[in-house]
Every structure is written in structure tokens, then in C-alpha cells.
C-alpha positions, 0 to 999 in steps of 0.5 A: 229681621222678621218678615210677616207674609201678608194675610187675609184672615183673622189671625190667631190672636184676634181669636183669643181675645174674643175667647177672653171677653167670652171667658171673662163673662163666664168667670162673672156667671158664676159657671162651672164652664162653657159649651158651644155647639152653634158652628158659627159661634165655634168658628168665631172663637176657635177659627174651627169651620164645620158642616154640621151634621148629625154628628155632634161637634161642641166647644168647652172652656172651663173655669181655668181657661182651658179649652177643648173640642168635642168632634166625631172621628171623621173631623178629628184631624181636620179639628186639629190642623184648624181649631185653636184649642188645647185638647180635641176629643173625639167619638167614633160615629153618630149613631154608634155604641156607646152614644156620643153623649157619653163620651162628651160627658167623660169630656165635661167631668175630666174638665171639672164642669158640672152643674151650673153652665152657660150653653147655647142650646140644652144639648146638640141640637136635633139636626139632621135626624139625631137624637139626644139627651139635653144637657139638663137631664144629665144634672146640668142647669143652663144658662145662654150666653146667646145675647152676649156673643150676638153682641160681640158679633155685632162690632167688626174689628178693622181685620173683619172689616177688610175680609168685607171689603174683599168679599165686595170686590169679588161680588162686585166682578160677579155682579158685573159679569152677570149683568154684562151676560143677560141677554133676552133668550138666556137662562137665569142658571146660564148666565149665573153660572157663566158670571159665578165660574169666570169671577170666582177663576179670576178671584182664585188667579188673584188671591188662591194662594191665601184664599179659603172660603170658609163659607157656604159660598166657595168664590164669588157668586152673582144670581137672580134666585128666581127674581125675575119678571113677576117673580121680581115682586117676591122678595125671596124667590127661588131660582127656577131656570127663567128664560129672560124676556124683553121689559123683565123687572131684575132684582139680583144678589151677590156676595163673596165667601172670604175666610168666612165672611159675606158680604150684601150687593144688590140691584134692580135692573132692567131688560130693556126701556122701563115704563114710566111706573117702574122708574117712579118706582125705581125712584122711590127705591133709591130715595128710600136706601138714600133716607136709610143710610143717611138715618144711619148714626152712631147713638142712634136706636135702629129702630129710629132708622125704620122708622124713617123709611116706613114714614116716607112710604106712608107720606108718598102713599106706597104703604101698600108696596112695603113688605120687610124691614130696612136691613140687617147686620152681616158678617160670618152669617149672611143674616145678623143681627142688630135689625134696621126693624121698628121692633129693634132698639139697639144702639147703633155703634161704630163697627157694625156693618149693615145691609140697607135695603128697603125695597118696594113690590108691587104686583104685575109691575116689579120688584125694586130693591138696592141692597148696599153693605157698608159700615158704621164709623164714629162719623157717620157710614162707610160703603163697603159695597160700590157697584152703580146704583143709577137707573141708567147704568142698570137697563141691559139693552133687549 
């Protein structure tokens, strides 16, 4: 009898067949071979996950199906414990005589791939001060493959969708942790780094031993980055180490990394009794994630979705309070797209997984934004993400 030890990650065959739709649309190109150098594209076909730096790293398949990896020495054996490919090759260092450049050409040529390619990019892209010659001034002509793999990304199989589904769990006891911990007189790095340390221990007594993160968030994370008070209006703040007041306005975020995977959890509390304009405000915010998770259909463009929203702001006079779309796909990156954008009409298909977030600003009042990960199912959605959505479950006592 065999006995499968229980897994949270992709396994290996997932990677091959998403290299097989990838190598079939190359075969139809009309290509001599593919190159990679985005990480997270390489991490999504080989499994292969890197920091990248100004140290060249790229993927190549060819015609034959054959694959390789391209790495500095410093990752030679990291690449090969890791990537599913048939070869890696290496360099010694960036910069270094000869350049890497080299190197990865006498790569191209032993896998018979010249002239015509699909690439991401015209060679390594310029990161962290390097410098090199494009793909197109060694004799190549580029074609991208960008749109295809973004699509391919975009539907989830039911194996990502659970690496979802556990990054919530966590991001939920961070979450709840960070609200149990705010208190007036705390610090926003405090409280976050308490509610961050004690989630991510728990989550590594639960599951260390199949664990990686695989992401630049290593555990659970729970944080305010800096909206807090006033801030609370500007939707991208920064942390900035606020000491918590009583009557501040919170818009929080959390998420997990789980074998490369993110997911979205947001809320908007407050410390102490909102006054009445913040719970018409908070209100509105949850009528208007209500609207957009509802608008959510399989058929349907996003573009429908946003329109939506933007049309309840215009009918309850809140234009003013609008400064970004409705939400986003997410995945491997904590940004994806297909958008929940007027200026997206992509189809919305099952297995695509969105943040919804529609949130309103307003100056000198607060910020108010929900932002709940769930899942598109032929039919209708499904939440990934389950924390309290409710006003009173969200005032912290001052």
C-alpha cells in the first residue's frame, strides 16, 4: 500500500502542466524557445522561489521541451534542491569577467534557441544597479508571452485555492490578535509586532513541519501601516511607530505567506464610540463591499463590477470620498490582475480570486475600507477570508 504524507503546496505535477499550456503556446508562436527572468513567473512554472537581485537568474525551455536554469553560483545549489528543470547552469558573480551575459548566450545556443523567442523582458531587467546587453542586440527578436501567463494565472486550481484558504486562517488569528492588543498609549509597531510574533509561533506549532513561506511574509503578519488617525484617510500610508489615541479611525491589513501564496484581510475599526458621521461612513463602506461581492458573476466583465460601486457613490453624493477601484485579483502576488476597475473588461471566470475593497476617505473623519479574499464559483462567490465584518465587533474599548 502507498501512503501519501499530507501536503500544503503545489505538487510537482501541477508545475508540469502549467509548463505544458506554457510550451504549447510556445510550439504555436512559431519560436525557437522561451526565456523568463520575472521571479514570479519562474517560481510559478518550476516551483523555483529567489530574491532577486542584481544577479541575473532566468528560465528557458525550447522547442523540445527541454528546460533549464540559468543562476549565479551563489544559488546553484538552492536551484538545484528546488526547481523542477532538467539542467542548471551557472555564473560565477555579477559583475565578473566574462559577464553573465555571456554565459547565458552559450546556454541559449547548447539549447538550440536563436532568432525568434518569447521573453518576458529584452534581457535581465536593470534591478539593483546591473547593467546588460538586451536579448535584442545579441540577434534576437522578442515576442512576450506576459499576457498569456497573466491569464494562466489568473484561474486558481482547487491546490491554490486551499494555500488561500490557510493563508486566511492565520491572517485571521493575526488579525484578531492585533485588535485584541490595541489599546490607547500603545505603539502601532508594539502591537503589530506582539500580534505578528505570537500568530506566526502558533501557526509554526500547527504546521512548521510542512510549512514554507515562500513569500516575502515569512508567518502571519497583522498591521496598520501607518493608517491610523488621520492617516486612516490615506489609503497607502506608511508605518510610522503612531502612538494609538482615543476616537482614532483604523484601517488595518493582514495576510499570510503559505508556500507562496497571499491572501487579503482588511478592516476598519475604531478606538472608542464612533461619532455619528464615521458610522454613516462605515455604513456606506459595507453597503458598498456588499454591492461589489454581490455584482461579482461568472460571464460578467469587471469592468460591470466597478461600475456598480462608482454608481452608488454618485446616487448617495459620496463622489468626493472615492479614490481607487473596487479590487483586485491575488495569488503568488499580493497585486494580480484581472482589476474590479472600469477600465478592465475581463471576463470574470470561475477560479479567479479577488480582493474587494471599496472604501471611502474622507479628510479630518477617517478612513473606511473592508477588504475581504474570496473566490469566484460557477455559482456566484465564495469567501476565503471570514473575520467580523459588523460595526460592533470592530470598536476596541478606549
Amino acid at each position: 500500500m502507498t501512503v501519501r504524507t499530507y501536503q500544503i503546496r503545489i505538487q510537482d505535477d501541477e508545475y508540469a502542466a502549467r509548463l505544458g499550456k506554457l510550451v504549447d503556446y510556445m510550439e504555436q508562436s512559431d519560436v525557437t524557445g522561451l526565456i523568463l527572468f520575472n521571479s514570479d513567473y519562474i517560481f510559478y512554472y518550476t516551483g523555483f522561489k529567489f530574491i532577486p537581485t542584481e544577479r541575473p537568474i532566468a528560465f528557458v525551455a525550447n522547442k523540445k521541451g527541454e528546460t533549464g536554469l540559468f543562476v549565479p553560483r551563489l544559488e546553484k545549489e538552492h536551484a538545484e534542491a528546488n526547481a523542477l528543470v532538467d539542467r542548471v547552469a551557472y555564473y560565477i558573480e555579477y559583475p565578473d569577467i566574462p559577464h553573465p551575459s555571456e554565459k547565458f548566450h552559450q546556454m541559449l545556443k547548447e539549447m538550440d534557441i536563436s532568432g525568434d523567442v518569447l521573453a518576458d523582458s529584452d534581457g535581465y531587467p536593470w534591478i539593483f544597479g546591473y547593467r546588460g546587453p538586451a536579448l535584442s542586440e545579441n540577434g534576437f527578436t522578442v515576442q512576450s508571452p506576459r499576457a498569456f501567463i497573466e491569464d494562466q494565472m489568473t484561474i486558481k486550481s482547487e491546490a491554490e485555492i486551499r494555500l488561500l484558504q490557510e493563508s486566511a486562517k492565520w491572517a485571521n488569528l493575526a488579525h484578531m490578535l492585533l485588535q485584541r492588543y490595541t489599546v490607547v498609549g500603545a505603539t502601532e509597531t508594539s502591537v503589530q509586532q506582539r500580534a505578528c510574533d505570537e500568530a506566526t509561533l502558533a501557526m509554526m506549532d500547527a504546521i512548521g513541519p510542512i510549512y514554507r513561506s515562500q513569500s516575502s511574509y515569512t508567518g502571519a503578519f497583522a498591521g496598520y501601516r501607518g493608517q491610523i488617525g488621520r492617516n486612516a484617510s490615506i489609503p497607502h500610508a506608511l508605518g510610522n511607530n503612531i502612538v494609538f489615541q482615543k476616537g482614532d479611525v483604523l484601517v488595518t491589513g493582514a495576510t499570510a505567506g503559505v508556500w507562496g501564496y497571499v491572501s487579503e484581510l482588511e478592516r476598519t475599526m475604531f478606538l472608542g464610540e464612533p461619532t455619528d458621521e464615521q458610522k454613516r461612513l462605515f455604513d456606506h463602506m459595507l453597503a458598498l463591499q456588499d454591492l461589489a461581492i454581490a455584482a461579482i458573476e461568472p460571464g460578467k466583465p469587471c469592468s460591470a463590477v466597478d461600475r456598480e460601486v462608482r454608481q452608488y457613490f454618485d446616487d448617495n453624493g459620496l463622489r468626493d470620498y472615492w479614490k481607487h477601484h473596487s479590487g483586485h485579483t491575488i495569488g503568488i502576488r499580493y497585486h494580480e490582475g484581472p482589476f474590479l476597475d472600469i477600465g478592465d473588461d475581463t471576463i470574470i471566470q470561475p477560479g479567479m480570486v479577488f480582493t474587494v475593497e471599496p472604501g471611502l476617505y474622507a479628510h479630518g473623519i477617517g478612513g473606511f475600507r473592508h477588504s475581504d479574499t474570496v473566490v469566484v464559483r460557477d455559482y456566484g462567490v465564495e469567501y476565503i477570508t471570514y473575520y467580523p465584518r459588523d460595526l460592533q465587533s470592530l470598536i476596541l474599548p478606549a
